[in-house]
NUTIDO-786316 format. One line per field, with one value per residue (C-alpha): residue in three letters; x negated, y negated, z negated. Coordinates in pm, whole numbers. Layout:
<nodes>
r: ala|...
X: X|...
Y: Y|...
Z: Z|...
</nodes>
This chain:
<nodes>
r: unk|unk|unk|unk|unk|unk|unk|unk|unk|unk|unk|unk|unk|unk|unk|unk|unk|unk|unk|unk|unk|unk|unk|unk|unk|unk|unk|unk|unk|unk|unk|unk|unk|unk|unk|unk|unk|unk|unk|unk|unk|unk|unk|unk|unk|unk|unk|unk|unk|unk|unk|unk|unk|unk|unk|unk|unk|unk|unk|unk|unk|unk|unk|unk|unk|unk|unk|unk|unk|unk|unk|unk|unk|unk|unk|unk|unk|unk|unk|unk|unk|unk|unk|unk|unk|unk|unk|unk|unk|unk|unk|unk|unk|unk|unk|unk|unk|unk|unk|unk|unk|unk|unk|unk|unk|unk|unk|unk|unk|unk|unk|unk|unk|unk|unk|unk|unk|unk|unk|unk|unk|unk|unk|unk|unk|unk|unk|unk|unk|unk|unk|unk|unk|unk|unk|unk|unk|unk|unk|unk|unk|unk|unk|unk|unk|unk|unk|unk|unk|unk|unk|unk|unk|unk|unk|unk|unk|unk|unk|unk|unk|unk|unk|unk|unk|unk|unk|unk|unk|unk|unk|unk|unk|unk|unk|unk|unk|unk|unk|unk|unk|unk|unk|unk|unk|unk|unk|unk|unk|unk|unk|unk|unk|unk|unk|unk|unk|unk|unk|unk|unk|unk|unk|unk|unk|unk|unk|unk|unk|unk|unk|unk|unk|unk|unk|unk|unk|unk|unk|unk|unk|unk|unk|unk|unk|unk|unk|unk|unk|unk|unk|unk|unk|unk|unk|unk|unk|unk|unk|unk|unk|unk|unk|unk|unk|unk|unk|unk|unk|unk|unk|unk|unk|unk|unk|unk|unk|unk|unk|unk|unk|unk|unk|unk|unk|unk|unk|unk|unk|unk|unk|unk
X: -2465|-2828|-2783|-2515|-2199|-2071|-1673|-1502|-1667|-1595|-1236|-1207|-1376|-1147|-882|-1039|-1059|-711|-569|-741|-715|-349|-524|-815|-914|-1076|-1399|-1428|-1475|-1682|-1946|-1912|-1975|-2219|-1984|-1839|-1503|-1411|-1527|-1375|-1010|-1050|-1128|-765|-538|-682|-614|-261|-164|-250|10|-233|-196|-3|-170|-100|-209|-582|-601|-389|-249|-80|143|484|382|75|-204|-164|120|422|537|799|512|302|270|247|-25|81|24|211|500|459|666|921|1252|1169|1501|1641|1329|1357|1686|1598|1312|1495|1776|1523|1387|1712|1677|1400|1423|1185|919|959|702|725|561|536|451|249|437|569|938|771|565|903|1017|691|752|1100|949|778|1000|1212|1099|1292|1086|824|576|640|392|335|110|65|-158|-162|-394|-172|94|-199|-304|66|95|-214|-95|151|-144|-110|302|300|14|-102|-275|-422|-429|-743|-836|-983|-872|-685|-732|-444|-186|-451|-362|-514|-475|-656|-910|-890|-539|-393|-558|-406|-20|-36|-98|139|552|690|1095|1153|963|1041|925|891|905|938|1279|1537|1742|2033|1887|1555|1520|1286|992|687|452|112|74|-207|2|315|92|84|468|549|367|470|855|810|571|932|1226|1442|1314|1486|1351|1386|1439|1559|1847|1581|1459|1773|1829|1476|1254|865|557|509|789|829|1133|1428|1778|1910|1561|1607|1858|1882|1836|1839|1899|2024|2388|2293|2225|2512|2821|2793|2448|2485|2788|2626|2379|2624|2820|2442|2435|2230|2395|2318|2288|2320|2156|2352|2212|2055|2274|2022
Y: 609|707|1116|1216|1366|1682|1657|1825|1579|1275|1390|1351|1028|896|1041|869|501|520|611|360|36|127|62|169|50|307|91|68|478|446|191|374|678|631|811|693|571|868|1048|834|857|1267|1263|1036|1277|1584|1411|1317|1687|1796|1556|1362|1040|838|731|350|86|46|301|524|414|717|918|925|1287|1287|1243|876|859|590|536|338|123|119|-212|-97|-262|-511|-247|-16|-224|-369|-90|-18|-195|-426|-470|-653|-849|-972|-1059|-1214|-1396|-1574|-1660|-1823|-2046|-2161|-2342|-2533|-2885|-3089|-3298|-3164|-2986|-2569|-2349|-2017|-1735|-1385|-1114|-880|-1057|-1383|-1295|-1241|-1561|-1713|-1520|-1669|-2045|-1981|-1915|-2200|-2439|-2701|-2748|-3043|-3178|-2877|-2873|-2536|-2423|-2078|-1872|-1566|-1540|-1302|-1589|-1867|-1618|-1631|-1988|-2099|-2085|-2319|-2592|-2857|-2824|-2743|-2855|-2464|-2534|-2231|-2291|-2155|-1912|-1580|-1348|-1026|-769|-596|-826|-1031|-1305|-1634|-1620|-1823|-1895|-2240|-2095|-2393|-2656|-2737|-2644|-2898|-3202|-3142|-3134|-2962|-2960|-2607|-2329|-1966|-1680|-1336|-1106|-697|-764|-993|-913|-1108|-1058|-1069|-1289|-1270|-1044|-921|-635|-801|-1044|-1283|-1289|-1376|-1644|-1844|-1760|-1936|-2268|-2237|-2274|-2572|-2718|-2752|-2944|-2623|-2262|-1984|-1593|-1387|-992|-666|-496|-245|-516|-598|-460|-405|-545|-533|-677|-1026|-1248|-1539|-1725|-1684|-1688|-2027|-2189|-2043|-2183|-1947|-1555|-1460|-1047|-865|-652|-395|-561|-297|-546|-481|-635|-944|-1031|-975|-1230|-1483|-1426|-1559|-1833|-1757|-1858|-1568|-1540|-1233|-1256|-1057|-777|-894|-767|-488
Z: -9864|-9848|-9786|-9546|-9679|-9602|-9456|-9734|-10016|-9795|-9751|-10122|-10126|-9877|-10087|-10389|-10174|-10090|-10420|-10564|-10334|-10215|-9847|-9657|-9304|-9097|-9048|-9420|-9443|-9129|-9310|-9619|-9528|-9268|-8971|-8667|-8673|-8478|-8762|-9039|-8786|-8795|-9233|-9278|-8987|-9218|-9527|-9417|-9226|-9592|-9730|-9946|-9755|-9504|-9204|-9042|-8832|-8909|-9193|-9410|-9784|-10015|-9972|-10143|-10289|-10293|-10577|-10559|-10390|-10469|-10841|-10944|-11141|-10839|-10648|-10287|-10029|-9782|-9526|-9709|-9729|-9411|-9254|-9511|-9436|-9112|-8994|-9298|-9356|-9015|-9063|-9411|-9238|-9006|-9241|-9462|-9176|-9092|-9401|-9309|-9110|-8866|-9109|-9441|-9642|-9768|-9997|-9829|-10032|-9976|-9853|-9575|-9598|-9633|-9277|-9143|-9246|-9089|-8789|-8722|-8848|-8508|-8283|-8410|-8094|-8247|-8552|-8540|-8823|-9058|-9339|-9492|-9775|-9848|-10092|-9818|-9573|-9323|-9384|-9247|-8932|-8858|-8849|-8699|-8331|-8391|-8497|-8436|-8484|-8810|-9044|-9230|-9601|-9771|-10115|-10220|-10483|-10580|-10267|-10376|-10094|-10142|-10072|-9904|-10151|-10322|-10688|-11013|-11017|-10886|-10717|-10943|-10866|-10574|-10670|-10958|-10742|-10474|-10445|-10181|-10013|-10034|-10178|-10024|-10261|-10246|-10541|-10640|-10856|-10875|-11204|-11333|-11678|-11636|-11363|-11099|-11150|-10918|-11020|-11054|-11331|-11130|-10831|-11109|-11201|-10881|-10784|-11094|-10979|-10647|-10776|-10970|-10708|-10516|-10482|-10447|-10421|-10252|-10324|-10052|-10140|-9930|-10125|-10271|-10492|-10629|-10993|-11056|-11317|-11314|-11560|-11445|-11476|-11221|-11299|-11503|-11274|-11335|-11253|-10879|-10595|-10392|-10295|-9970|-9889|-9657|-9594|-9793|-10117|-10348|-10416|-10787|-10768|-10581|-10826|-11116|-11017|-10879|-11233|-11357|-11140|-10849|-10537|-10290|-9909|-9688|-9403|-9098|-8926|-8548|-8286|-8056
</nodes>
């Protein structure tokens, strides 16, 4: 900004940002504002000790009563929902790597529970010549100390920066021409009507080329997800193998959607 801005207007710009992108980094105020990131740090704890945002690692995102805060409609950042539920996405993640072998070939998509399954695909020492293409770039960081171990494909695209994701554009290109073992998915709903569902419709997009870019595709969803329905639709129930959750997916739930067909997996709790 050319003229300096006074704190209480760049409170309310923060405000604004954060509303607005669902996630904003600290540096991002700093450069935008023209302050230190001292400065920007001091705007976001003010902002949040009046309850209008949330601070976390590297920034702040809404919140839950605040101007913007969380809606039921409202796809959450990455950030955001990377520190909702950890324990049973851990415990999702490393059930869904258990399902991968030594030289076969994965689709793995964006997402916080997806990370966790990329997390444990690390520390699975036994694992050799794993292939895995992904259209998140927080899912390729992950992966790329285990080069040359696994071979890590980004799929290209347009980036979306809040979910830090490759959609079409050119997204497709790619997923056409290639046919993967397993595809592991991540989704906002999983519905034994509706199917399987995520809130943003160019994100939908890919998810729905990822699954029939593989041989067999298992969703993986914390029991919050269970039940719900959102705008894009990825894949109807019977065209999925497998859903992975954790052990507090509501028993009503998970038998509605093995009534549908969907074979389901709970992943157990780690021990402390």
């Amino acid at each position: 900004m050319s003229q300096p801005v006074d704190s209480a207007s760049r409170r309310q710009l923060a405000l604004a940002m954060v509303g607005d992108r669902g996630f904003v980094r600290v540096a991002d105020l700093a450069v935008a504002f023209g302050v230190t990131p001292v400065t920007a740090r001091a705007d976001l704890d003010a902002l949040e000790r009046a309850g209008a945002i949330r601070r976390v690692h590297g920034g702040a995102v809404p919140a839950a009563g605040g101007p913007e805060g969380a809606r039921p409609d409202r796809e959450p950042s990455f950030e955001e929902a990377l520190e909702t539920r950890v324990r049973p996405k851990r415990a999702i993640g490393a059930a869904a790597a258990d399902l991968v072998r030594s030289g076969q070939s994965i689709l793995l998509d964006v997402g916080t529970t997806t990370l966790q399954v990329a997390r444990a695909l690390r520390a699975r020492t036994d694992l050799e010549d794993l292939t895995v293409f992904t259209n998140g770039l927080s899912i390729a960081l992950e992966l790329e100390p285990e080069i040359p171990r696994f071979t890590v494909v980004v799929t290209g695209g347009t980036l979306r920066p809040k979910q830090h994701s490759l959609v079409h554009p050119l997204a497709h290109s790619m997923l056409d021409d290639i046919h993967v073992d397993l595809t592991i998915l991540g989704c906002n709903g999983v519905d034994a009507v509706r199917g399987v569902t995520n809130a943003n419709l160019p994100e939908a997009e890919v998810k729905a080329l990822m699954l029939h870019a593989g041989a067999r595709t298992a969703v993986v969803a914390d029991a919050s997800k269970l039940g719900e329905v959102h705008l894009g639709r990825i894949a109807a129930i019977d065209e999925v193998d497998l859903l992975v959750t954790d052990d507090q997916a509501p028993e009503l739930l998970v038998g509605e959607l093995e009534a549908a067909g969907l074979a389901v997996r709970i992943a157990p709790q780690p021990t402390p």
